[in-house]
C-alpha positions as CSV (number, residue, x, y, z in Angstrom):
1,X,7.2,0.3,-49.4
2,X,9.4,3.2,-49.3
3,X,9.2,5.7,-46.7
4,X,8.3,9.5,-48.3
5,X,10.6,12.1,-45.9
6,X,7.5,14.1,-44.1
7,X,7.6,17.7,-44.7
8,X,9.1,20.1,-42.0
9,X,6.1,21.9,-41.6
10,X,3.6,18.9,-41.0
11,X,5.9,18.4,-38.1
12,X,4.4,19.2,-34.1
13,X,6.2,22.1,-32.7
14,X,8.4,21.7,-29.6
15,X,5.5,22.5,-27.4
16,X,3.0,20.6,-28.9
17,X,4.7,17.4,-28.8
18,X,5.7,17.6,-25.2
19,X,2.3,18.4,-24.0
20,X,1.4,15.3,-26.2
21,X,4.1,12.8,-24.0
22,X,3.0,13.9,-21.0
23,X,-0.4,13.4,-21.4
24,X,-0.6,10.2,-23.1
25,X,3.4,8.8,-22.8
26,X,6.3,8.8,-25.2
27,X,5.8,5.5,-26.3
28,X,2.4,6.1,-27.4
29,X,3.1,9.1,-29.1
30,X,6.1,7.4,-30.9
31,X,3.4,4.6,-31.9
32,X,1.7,7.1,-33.5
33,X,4.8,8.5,-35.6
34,X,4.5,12.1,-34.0
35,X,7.9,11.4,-32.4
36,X,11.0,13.5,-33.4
37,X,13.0,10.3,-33.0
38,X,11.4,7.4,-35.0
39,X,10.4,4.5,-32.2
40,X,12.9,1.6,-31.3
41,X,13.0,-1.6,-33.3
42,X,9.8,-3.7,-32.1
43,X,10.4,-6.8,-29.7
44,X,8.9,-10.2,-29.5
45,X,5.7,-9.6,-28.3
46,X,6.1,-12.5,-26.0
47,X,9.0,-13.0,-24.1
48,X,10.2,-16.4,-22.2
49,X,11.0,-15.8,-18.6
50,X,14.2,-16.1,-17.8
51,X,13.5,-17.7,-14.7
52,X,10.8,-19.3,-12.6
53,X,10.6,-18.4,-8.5
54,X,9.4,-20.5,-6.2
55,X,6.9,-17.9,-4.2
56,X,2.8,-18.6,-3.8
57,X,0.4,-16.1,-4.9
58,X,-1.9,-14.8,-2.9
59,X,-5.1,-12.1,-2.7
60,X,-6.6,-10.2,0.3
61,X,-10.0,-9.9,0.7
62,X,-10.2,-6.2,0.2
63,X,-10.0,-6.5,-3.3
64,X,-13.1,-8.7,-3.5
65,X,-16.6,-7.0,-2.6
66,X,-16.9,-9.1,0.6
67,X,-19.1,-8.9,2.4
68,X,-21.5,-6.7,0.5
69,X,-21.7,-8.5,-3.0
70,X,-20.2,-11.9,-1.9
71,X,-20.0,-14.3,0.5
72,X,-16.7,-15.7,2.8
73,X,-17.2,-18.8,0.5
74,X,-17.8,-17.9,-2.3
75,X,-15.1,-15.0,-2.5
76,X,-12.9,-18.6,-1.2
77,X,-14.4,-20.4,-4.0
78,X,-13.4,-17.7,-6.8
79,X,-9.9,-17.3,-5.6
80,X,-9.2,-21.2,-5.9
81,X,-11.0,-21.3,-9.5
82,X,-8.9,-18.4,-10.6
83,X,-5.7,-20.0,-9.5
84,X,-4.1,-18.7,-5.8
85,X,-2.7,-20.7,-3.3
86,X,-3.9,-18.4,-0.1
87,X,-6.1,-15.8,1.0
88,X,-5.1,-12.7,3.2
89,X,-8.1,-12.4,5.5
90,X,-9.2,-9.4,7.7
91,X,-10.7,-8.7,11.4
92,X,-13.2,-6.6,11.6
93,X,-15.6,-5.5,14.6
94,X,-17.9,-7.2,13.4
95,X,-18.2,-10.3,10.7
96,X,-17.2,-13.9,9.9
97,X,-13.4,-12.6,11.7
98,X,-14.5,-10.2,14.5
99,X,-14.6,-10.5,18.3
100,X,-18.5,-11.3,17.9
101,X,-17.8,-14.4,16.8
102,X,-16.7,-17.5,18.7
103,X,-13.3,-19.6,18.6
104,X,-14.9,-22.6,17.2
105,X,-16.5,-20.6,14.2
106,X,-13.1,-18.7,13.4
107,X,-11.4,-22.7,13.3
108,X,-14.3,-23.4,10.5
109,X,-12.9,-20.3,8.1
110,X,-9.5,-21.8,8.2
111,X,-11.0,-25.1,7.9
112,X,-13.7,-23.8,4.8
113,X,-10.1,-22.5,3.3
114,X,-8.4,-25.6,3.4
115,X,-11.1,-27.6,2.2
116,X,-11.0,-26.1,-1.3
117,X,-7.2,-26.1,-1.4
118,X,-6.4,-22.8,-0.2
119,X,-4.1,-21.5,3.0
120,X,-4.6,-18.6,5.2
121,X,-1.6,-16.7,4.2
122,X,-2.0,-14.4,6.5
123,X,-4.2,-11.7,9.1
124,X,-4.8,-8.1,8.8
125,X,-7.1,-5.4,10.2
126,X,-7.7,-1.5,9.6
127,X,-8.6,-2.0,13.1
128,X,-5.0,-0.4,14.1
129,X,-5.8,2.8,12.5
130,X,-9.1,4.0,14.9
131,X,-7.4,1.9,17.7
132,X,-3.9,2.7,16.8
133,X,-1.3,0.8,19.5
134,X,0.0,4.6,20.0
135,X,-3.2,6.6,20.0
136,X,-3.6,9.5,22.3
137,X,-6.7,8.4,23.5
138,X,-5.9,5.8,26.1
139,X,-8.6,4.3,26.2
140,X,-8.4,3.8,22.5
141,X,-4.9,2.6,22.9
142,X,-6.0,-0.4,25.5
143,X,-8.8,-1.1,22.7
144,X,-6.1,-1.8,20.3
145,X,-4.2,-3.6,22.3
146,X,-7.1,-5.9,23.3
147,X,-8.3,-5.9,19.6
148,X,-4.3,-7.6,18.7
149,X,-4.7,-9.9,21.4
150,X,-7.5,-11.3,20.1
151,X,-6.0,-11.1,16.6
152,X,-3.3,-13.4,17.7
153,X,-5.8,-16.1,18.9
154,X,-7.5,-16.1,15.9
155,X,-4.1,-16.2,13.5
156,X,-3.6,-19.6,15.8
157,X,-7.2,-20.8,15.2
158,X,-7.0,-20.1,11.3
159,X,-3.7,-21.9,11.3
160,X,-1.7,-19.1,9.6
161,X,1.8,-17.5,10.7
162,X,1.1,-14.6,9.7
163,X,-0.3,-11.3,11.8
164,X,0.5,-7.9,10.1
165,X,1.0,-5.6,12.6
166,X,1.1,-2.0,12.4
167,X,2.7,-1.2,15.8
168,X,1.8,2.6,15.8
169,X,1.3,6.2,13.8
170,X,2.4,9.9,14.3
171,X,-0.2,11.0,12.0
172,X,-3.2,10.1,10.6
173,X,-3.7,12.4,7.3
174,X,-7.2,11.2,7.1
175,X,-7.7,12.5,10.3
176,X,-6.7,15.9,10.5
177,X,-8.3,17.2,13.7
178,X,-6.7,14.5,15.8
179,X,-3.5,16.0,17.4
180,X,-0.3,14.1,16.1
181,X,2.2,12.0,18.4
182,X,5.2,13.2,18.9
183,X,7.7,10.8,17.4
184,X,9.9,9.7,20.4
185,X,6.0,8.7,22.4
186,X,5.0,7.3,19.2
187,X,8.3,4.9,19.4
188,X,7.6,4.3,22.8
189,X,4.2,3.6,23.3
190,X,5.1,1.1,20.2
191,X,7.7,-0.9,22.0
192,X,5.5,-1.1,24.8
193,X,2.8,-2.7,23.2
194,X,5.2,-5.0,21.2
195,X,6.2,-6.3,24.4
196,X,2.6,-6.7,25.4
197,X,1.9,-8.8,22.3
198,X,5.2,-10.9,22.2
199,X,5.0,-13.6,25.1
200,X,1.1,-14.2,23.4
201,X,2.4,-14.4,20.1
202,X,5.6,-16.5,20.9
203,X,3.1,-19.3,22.9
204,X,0.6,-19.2,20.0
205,X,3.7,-19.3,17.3
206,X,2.3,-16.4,15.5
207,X,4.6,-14.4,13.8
208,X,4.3,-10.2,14.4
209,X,4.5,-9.0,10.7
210,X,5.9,-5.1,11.2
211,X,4.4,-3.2,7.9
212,X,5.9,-0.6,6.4
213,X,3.1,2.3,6.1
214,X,3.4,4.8,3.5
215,X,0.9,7.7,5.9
216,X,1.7,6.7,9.5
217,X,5.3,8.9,9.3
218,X,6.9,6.1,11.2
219,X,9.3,3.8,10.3
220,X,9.6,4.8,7.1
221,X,13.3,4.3,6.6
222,X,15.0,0.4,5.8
223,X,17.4,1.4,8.4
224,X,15.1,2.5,11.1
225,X,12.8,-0.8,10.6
226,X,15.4,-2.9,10.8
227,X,16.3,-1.5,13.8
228,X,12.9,-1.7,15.5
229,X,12.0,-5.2,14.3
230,X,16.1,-6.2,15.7
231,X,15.2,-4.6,18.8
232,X,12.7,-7.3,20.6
233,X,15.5,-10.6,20.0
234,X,12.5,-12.5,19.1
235,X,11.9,-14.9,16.0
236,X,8.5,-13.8,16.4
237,X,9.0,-10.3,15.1
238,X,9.1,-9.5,11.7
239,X,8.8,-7.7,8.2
240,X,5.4,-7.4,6.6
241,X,6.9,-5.6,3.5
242,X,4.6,-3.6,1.5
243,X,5.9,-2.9,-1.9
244,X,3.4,-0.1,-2.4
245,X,3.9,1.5,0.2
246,X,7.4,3.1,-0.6
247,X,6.4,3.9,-4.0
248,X,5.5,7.3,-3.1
249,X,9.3,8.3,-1.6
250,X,11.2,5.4,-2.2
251,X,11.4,2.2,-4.2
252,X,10.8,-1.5,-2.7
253,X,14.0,-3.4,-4.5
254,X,16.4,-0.5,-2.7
255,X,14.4,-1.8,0.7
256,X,14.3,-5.6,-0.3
257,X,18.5,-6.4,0.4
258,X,18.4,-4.2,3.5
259,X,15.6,-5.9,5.2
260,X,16.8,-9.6,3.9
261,X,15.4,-12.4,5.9
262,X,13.2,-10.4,8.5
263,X,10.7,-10.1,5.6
264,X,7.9,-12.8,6.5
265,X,5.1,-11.9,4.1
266,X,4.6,-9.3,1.7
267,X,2.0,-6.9,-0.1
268,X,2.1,-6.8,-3.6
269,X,0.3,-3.4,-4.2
270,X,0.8,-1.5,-7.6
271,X,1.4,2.3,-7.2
272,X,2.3,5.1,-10.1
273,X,5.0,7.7,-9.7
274,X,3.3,9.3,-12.5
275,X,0.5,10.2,-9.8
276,X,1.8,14.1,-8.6
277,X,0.0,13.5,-5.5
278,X,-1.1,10.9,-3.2
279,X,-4.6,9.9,-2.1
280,X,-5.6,5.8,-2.2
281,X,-6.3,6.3,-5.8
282,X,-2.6,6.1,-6.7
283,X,-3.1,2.3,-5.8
284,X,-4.2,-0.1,-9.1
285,X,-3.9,-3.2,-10.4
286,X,-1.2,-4.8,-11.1
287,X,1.4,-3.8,-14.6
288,X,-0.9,-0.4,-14.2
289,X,1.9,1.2,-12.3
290,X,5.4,2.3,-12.4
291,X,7.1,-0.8,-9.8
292,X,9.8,-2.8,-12.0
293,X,8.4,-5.5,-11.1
294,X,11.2,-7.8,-12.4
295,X,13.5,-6.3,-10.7
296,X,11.7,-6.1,-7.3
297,X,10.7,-10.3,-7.9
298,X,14.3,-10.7,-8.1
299,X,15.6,-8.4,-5.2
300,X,12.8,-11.0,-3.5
301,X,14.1,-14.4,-4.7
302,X,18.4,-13.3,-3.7
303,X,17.2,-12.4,0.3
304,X,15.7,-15.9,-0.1
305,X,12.1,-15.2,-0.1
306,X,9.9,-18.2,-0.9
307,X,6.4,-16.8,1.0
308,X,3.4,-15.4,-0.2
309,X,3.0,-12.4,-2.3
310,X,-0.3,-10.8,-1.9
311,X,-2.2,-8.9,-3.4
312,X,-3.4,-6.0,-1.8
313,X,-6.7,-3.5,-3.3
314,X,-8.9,-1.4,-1.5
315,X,-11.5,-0.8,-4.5
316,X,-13.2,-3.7,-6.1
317,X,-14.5,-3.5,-9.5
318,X,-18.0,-2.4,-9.0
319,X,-18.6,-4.6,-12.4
320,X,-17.8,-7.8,-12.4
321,X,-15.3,-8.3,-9.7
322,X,-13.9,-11.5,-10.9
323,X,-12.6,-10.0,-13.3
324,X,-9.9,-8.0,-11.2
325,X,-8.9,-11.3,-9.3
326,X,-8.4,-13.1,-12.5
327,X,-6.2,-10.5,-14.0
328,X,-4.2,-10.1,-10.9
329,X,-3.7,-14.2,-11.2
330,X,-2.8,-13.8,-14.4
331,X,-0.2,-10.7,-13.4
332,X,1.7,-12.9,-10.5
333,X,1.8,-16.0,-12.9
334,X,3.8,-13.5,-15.7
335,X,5.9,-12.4,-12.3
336,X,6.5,-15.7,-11.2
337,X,7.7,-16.9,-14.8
338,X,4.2,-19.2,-15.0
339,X,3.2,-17.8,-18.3
């Protein structure tokens, strides 16, 4: 069929077809042949990966609504039907992982895990925000430290390596009231409960996972966490690298070469740099964001990476949840070159 030449004046002013882009994208907009520029030849819809990598895909259980909705095992049993090799756990106050709860019955969640095929990739907590290791609350700060302790124990009873640590935090933007820390106490304070944690971490051959946090104004610089991690001559003190987490400044495959082999697990979280400001909501699912993925899943497999990448949400689905671990199965697979 031949194409008629549109007329001039049926054409979107200037104006009107910028507002257009930037409300719904160029490539949309092209799609709909309001472009000035008529859209780039089509691709292959499907295209075969150039390569397969060798990591393990993994979820944490933030993004599944445990424990309101689901159960420990049965949030275990969905994430081995939809396809991941580990779960991320968290400690809590209180729960199946909490200091209410006795050595033997933190073994039998590792155990449950490994039953159905799965590993522990790894232990976190949100605990080390209201008892951050730097806190100017003493008394909050010896809660936190006795809160890691026990954190370490239980990485060594769920038979995982992996402890993410976040080891301290100027600010809290969430918590605007509480008076900030200066930087240099911040650092210190830090280094001394490092020090605490090593010797316990070392005999229980736990690994202490240093994140990268996009609100805690510390160590936010490649440089300055090498530096830190370097600091404590232990192979016990690592990189938990959050992907995410630099999207809002930075961008994670710039990180990836600088930080190399210290990186010991990582967070896949998907962020957009479309978002003009940040709040938790700039977090989504996977491919709904602006990380070049391929790129960063590369800058991953030169450093030598062959760990877990996990998945990190804070908002399950309030419909259907299975549905978001699916998908996100489905996204790591397309990473991984599994699809």
């Amino acid at each position: 069929m031949t194409r008629q030449p549109s007329n001039p004046s049926d054409r979107l002013s200037r104006r009107e077809l910028l507002a257009y882009t930037t409300a719904f994208g160029s490539a949309f907009v092209a799609a709909q042949g309001l472009a000035a520029e008529p859209p780039a030849k089509k691709q292959s819809r499907r295209k075969s990966p150039a390569k397969k990598y060798g990591m393990k895909k993994s979820i944490n259980l933030w993004a599944l609504p445990y424990p309101d909705k689901m159960s420990l095992r049965e949030c275990f049993e969905l994430c081995k039907e939809a396809g991941f090799d580990g779960v991320e756990v968290n400690y809590a106050l209180e729960g199946d992982l909490s200091p209410e709860v006795s050595r033997a019955d933190i073994r039998k969640v590792g155990e449950m895990a490994r039953k159905m095929g799965l590993a522990i990739s790894g232990l976190c907590s949100f605990l080390f925000w209201p008892y951050s290791l730097t806190h100017n609350d003493p008394a909050k700060r010896k809660k936190g430290l006795e809160l890691a302790t026990k954190m370490v124990e239980a990485a060594k009873l769920l038979e995982t390596e992996n402890l993410l640590i976040v080891p301290g935090a100027v600010y809290i933007p969430w918590l605007p009231d509480e008076p900030p820390v200066p930087p240099d106490v911040c650092d210190r304070r830090a280094r001394e409960a490092m020090k605490r944690l090593i010797p316990l971490a070392e005999k229980a051959d736990v690994s202490l996972n240093v994140e990268n946090i996009c609100l805690n104004a510390y160590l936010h610089d490649p440089a300055e966490m090498n530096a830190f991690v370097d600091s404590f001559q232990s192979d016990h003190v690592r990189v938990h690298f959050d992907t995410g987490n630099v999207m809002e400044y930075q961008f994670p495959e710039h990180w990836i070469p600088l930080l190399g082999k210290r990186i010991k697990n990582i967070h896949l979280k998907e962020s957009s740099k479309k978002v003009g400001e940040f709040n938790i909501n700039t977090f989504r699912p996977l491919l709904d964001g602006t990380t070049d993925w391929p790129v960063v899943i590369e800058a991953l497999d030169r450093v030598g990476y062959r760990g877990y990448l996990t998945f990190e949400y804070f908002n399950p689905f309030p419909h259907w949840p299975e549905s978001l671990v699916y998908q996100t199965s489905d996204a790591i697979d397309r990473m991984l070159g599994r699809s």
